[in-house]
C-alpha positions as a Markdown table, in Angstrom:
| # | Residue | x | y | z |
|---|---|---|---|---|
| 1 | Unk | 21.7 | 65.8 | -22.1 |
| 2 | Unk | 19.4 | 63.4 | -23.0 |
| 3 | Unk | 17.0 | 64.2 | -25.6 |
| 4 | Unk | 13.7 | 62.2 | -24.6 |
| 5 | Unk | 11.6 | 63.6 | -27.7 |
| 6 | Unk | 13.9 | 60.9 | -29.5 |
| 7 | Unk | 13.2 | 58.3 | -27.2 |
| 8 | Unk | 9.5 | 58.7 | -26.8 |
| 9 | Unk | 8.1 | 62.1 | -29.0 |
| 10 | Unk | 4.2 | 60.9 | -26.8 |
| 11 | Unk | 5.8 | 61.6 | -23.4 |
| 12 | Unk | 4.3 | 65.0 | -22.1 |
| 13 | Unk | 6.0 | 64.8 | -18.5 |
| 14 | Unk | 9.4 | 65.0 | -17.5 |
| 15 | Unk | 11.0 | 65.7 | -13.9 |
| 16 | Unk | 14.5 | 66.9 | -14.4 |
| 17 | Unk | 17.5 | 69.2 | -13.1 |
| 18 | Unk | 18.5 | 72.8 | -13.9 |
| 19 | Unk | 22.1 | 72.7 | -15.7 |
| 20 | Unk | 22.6 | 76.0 | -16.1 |
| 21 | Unk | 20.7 | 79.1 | -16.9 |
| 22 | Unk | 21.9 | 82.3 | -18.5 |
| 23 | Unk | 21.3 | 85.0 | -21.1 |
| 24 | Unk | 21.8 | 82.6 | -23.9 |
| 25 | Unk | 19.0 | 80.1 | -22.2 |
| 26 | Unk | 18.0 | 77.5 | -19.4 |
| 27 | Unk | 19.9 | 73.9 | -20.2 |
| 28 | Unk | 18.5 | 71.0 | -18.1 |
| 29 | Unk | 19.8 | 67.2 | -17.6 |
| 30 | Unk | 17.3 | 66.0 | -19.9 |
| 31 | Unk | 14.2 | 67.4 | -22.1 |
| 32 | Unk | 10.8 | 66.5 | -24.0 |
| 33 | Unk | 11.2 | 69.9 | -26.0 |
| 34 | Unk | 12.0 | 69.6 | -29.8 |
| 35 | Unk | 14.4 | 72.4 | -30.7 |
| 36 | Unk | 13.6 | 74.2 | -34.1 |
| 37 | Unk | 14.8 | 72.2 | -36.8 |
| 38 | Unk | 14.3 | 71.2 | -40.5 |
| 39 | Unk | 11.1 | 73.0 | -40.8 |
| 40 | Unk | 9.7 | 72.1 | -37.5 |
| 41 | Unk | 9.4 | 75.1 | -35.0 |
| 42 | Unk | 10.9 | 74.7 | -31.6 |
| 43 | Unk | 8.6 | 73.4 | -28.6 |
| 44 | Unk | 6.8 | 75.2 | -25.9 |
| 45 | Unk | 6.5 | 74.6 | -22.1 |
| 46 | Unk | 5.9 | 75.0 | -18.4 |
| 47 | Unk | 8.0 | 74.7 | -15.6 |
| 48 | Unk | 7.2 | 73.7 | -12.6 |
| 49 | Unk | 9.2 | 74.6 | -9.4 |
| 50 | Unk | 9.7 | 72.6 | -6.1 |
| 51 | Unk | 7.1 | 76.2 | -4.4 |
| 52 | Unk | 4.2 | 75.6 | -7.0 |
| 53 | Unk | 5.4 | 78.7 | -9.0 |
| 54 | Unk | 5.6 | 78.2 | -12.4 |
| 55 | Unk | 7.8 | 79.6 | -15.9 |
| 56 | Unk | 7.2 | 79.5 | -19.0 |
| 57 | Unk | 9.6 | 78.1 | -21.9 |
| 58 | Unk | 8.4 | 80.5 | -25.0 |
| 59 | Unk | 10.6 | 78.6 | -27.5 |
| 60 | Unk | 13.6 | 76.0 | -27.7 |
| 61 | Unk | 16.3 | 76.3 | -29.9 |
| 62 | Unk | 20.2 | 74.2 | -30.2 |
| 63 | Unk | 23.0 | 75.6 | -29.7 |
| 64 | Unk | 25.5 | 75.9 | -33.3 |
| 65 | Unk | 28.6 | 75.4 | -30.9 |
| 66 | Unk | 28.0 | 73.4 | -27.4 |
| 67 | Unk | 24.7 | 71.7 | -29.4 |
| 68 | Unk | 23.1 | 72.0 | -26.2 |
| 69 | Unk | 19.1 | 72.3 | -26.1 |
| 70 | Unk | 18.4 | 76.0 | -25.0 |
| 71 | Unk | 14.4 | 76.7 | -23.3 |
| 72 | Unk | 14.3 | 80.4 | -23.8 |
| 73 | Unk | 11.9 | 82.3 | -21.5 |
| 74 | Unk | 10.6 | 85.4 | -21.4 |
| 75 | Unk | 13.2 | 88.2 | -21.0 |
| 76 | Unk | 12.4 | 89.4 | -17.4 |
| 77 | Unk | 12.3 | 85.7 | -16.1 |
| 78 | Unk | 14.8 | 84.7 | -12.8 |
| 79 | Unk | 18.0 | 82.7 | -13.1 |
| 80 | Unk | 17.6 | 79.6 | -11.8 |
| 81 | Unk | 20.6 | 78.0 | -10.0 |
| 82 | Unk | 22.3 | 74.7 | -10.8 |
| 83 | Unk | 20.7 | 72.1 | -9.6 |
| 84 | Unk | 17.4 | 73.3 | -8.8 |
| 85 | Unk | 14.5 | 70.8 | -9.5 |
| 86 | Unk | 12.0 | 71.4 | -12.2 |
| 87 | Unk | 9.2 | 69.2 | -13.9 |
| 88 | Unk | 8.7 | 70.0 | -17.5 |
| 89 | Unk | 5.2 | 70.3 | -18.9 |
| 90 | Unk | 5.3 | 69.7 | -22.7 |
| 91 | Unk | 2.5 | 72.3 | -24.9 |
| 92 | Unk | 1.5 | 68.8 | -26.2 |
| 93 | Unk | -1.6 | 70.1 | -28.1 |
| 94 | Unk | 0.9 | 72.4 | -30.1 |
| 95 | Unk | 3.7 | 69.3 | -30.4 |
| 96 | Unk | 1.1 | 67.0 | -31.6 |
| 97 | Unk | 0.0 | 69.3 | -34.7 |
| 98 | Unk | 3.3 | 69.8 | -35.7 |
| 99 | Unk | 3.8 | 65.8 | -35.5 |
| 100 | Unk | 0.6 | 65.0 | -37.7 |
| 101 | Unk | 1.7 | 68.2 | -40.4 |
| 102 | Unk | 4.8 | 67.1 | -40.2 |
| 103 | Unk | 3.5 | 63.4 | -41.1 |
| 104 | Unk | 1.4 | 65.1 | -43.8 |
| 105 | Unk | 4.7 | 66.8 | -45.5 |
| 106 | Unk | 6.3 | 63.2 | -45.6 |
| 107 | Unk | 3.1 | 61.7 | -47.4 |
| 108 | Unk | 3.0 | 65.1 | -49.2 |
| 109 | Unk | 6.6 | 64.3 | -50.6 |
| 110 | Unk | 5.6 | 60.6 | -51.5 |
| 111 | Unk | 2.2 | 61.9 | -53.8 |
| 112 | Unk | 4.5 | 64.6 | -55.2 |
| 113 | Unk | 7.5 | 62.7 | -56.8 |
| 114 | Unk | 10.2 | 66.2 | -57.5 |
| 115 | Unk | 12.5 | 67.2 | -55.3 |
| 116 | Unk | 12.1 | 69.6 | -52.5 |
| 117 | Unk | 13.6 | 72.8 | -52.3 |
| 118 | Unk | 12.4 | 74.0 | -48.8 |
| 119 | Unk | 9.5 | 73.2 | -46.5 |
| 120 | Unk | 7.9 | 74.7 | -43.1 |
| 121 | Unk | 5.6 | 72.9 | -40.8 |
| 122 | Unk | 3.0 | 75.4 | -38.8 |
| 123 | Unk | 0.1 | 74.8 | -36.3 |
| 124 | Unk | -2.0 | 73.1 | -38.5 |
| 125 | Unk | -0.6 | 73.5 | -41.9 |
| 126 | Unk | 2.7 | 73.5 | -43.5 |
| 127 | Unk | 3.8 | 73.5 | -47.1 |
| 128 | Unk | 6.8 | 72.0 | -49.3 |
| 129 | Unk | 8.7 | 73.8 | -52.6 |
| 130 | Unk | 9.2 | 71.0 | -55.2 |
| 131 | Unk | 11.6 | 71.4 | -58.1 |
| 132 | Unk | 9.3 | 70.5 | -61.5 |
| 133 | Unk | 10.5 | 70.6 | -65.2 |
| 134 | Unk | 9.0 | 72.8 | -67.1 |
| 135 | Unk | 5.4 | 72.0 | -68.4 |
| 136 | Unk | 4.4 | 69.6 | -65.6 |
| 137 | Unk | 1.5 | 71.1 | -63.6 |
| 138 | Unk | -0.1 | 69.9 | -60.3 |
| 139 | Unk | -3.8 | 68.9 | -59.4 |
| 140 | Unk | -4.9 | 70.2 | -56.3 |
| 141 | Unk | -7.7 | 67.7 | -56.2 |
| 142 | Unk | -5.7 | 64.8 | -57.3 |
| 143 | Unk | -2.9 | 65.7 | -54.5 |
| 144 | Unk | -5.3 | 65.9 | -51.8 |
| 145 | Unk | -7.7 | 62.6 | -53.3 |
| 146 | Unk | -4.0 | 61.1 | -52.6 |
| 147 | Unk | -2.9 | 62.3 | -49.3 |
| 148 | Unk | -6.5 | 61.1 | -47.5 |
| 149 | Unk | -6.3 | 57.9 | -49.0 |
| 150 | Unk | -3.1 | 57.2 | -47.7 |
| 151 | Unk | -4.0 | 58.7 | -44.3 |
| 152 | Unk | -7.3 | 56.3 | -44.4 |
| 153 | Unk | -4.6 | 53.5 | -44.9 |
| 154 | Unk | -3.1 | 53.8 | -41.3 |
| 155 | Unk | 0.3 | 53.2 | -42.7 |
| 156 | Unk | 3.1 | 52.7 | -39.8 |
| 157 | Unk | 5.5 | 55.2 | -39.2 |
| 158 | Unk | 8.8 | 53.1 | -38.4 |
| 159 | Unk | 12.5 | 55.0 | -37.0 |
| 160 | Unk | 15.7 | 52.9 | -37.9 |
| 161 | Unk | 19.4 | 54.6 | -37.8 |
| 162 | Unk | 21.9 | 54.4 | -40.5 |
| 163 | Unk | 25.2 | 56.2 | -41.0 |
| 164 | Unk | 26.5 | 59.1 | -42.9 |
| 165 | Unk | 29.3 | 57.4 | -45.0 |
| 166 | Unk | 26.1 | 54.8 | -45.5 |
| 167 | Unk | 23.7 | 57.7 | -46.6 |
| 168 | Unk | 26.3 | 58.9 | -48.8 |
| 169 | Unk | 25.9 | 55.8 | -51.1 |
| 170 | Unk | 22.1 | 56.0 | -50.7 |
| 171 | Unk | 21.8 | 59.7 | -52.1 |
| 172 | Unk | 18.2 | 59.3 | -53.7 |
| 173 | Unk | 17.1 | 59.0 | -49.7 |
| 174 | Unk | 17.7 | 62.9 | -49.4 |
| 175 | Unk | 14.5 | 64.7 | -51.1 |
| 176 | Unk | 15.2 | 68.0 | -49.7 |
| 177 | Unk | 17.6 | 69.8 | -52.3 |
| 178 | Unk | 17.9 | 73.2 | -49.9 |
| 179 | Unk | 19.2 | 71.1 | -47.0 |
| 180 | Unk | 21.3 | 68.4 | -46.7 |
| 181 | Unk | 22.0 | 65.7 | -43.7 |
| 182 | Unk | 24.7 | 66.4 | -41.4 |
| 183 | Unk | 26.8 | 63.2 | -43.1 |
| 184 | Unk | 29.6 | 63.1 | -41.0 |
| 185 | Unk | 27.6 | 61.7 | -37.8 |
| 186 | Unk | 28.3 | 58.9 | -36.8 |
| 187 | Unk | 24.4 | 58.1 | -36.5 |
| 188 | Unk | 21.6 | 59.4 | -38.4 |
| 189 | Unk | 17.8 | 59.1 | -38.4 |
| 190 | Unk | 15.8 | 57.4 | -40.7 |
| 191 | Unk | 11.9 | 57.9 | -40.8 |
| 192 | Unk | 10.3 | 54.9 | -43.5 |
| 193 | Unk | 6.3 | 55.3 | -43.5 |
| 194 | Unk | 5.4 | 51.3 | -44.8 |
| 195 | Unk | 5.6 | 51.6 | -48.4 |
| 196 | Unk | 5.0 | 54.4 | -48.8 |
| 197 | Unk | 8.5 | 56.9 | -48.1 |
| 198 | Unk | 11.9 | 56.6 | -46.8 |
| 199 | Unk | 14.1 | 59.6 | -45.9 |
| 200 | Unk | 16.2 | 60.9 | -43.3 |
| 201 | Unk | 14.6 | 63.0 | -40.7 |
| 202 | Unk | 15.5 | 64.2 | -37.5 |
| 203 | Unk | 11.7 | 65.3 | -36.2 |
| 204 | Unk | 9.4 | 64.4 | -34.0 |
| 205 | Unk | 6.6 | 61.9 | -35.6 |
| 206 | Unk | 3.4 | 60.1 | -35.4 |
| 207 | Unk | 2.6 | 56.7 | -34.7 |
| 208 | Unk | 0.8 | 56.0 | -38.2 |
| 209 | Unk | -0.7 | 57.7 | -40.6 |
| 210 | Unk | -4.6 | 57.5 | -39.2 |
| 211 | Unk | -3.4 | 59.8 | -36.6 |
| 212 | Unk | -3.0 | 62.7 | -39.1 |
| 213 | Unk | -6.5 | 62.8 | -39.9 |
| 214 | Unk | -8.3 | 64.4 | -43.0 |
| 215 | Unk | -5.9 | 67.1 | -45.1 |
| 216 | Unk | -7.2 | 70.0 | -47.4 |
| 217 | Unk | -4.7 | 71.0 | -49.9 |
| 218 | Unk | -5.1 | 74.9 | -49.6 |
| 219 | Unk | -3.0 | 76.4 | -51.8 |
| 220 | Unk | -0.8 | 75.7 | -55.0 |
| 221 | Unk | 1.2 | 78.7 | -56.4 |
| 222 | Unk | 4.0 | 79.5 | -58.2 |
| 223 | Unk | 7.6 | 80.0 | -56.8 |
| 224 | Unk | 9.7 | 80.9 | -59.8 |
| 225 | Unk | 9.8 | 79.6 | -63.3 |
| 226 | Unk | 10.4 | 75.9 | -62.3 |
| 227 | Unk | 8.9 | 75.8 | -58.4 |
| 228 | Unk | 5.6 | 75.3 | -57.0 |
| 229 | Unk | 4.9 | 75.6 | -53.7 |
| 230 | Unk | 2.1 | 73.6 | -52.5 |
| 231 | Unk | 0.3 | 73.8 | -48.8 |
| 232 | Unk | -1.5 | 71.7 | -46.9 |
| 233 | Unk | -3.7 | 72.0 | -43.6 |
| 234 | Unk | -5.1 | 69.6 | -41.2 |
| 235 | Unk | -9.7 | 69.5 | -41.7 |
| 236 | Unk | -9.8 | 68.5 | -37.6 |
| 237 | Unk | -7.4 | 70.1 | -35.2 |
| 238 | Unk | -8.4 | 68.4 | -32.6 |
| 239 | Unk | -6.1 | 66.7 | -30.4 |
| 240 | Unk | -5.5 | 63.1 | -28.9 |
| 241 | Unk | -4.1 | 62.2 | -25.3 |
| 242 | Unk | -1.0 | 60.3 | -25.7 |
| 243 | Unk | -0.4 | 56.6 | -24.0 |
């Protein structure tokens, strides 16, 4: 399968083949639908049939064996044989806010120098845990002064690949303490936004930081004796048409 949110996370519009569909989900040849992932929820969708009718891909998940994409539709929807021709329509409104939060959450773990101990993007928001020693406290206003500066900067994102025996001598690249890169691939992805952060990341992503637009830091709490949680939400949720 080939996994075209990789190869182009703007592309809304795919016309593909049915592998196989059954009670664990529909596979096709190829997808634009992210499967829920390091924080990032799994991609919605319609597809269109070769009569005009239409079904609806409620979530997409991967599957822990095969590692097959899975588009899950609703319960009561009919099997679709091998074969059968389908165009995929990407929720690209939905994507797109997850790729600017998600963009948000990497400058969020640049302003924020502790590691992270868990994270969750949303439609429109998303938060990070960090890991502080004891007596350091955050400002909201400080955090947030940072975050739109940054965004105001337009900073490029830029995807390179590196391996996991490379990774493993480059350990301060992995912020997230909860979860940790698969480091026996052979390939892994590396998001760098220009001068600003480097980390693996195997999301989908915006061009540049401008795209995010203006953040609000809405919440800082406590988490336990040493975490702080701290969420973030997007000021304009509107959308852009991609390319």
């Amino acid at each position: 399968m080939q996994e075209q949110f990789y190869l182009d996370s703007y592309q809304t519009r795919l016309e593909t083949r049915v592998l196989r569909h059954d009670a664990q989900g529909l596979v096709l040849e190829n997808t634009l639908c992210y499967p829920l992932g390091g924080g990032q929820p799994g991609d919605r969708a319609r597809l269109q049939l070769a009569d005009g009718s239409h079904l609806d891909v409620i979530d997409t998940r991967r599957d822990k064996v095969s590692r097959d994409i899975l588009h899950l539709l609703p319960p009561d929807t009919r099997m679709l044989a091998p074969g059968t021709a389908v165009t995929l329509e990407l929720d690209w409104e939905r994507r797109y806010r997850h790729m600017r939060v998600h963009g948000a959450l990497h400058l969020l773990s640049a302003v924020v120098p502790h590691g992270v101990t868990g994270g969750n993007i949303g439609d429109g928001s998303g938060r990070l845990d960090f890991s502080l020693p004891e007596g350091i406290e955050l400002d909201r206003g400080q955090i947030e002064g940072e975050l739109n500066r940054l965004v105001a900067e337009d900073r490029v994102f830029a995807i390179s690949m590196t391996s996991g025996e490379r990774l493993r001598t480059q350990p301060d690249l992995i912020k997230t303490m909860s979860v940790t890169p698969p480091l026996d691939l052979p390939e892994i992805r590396l998001v760098a936004i220009d001068g600003v952060d480097l980390q693996p990341c195997g999301g989908t992503h915006v061009r540049a930081t401008g795209e995010i637009g203006a953040l609000t830091v809405s919440k800082i709490e406590n988490k336990g004796a040493r975490n702080k949680r701290v969420v973030i939400a997007l000021l304009e949720p509107e959308t852009m048409r991609p390319d």
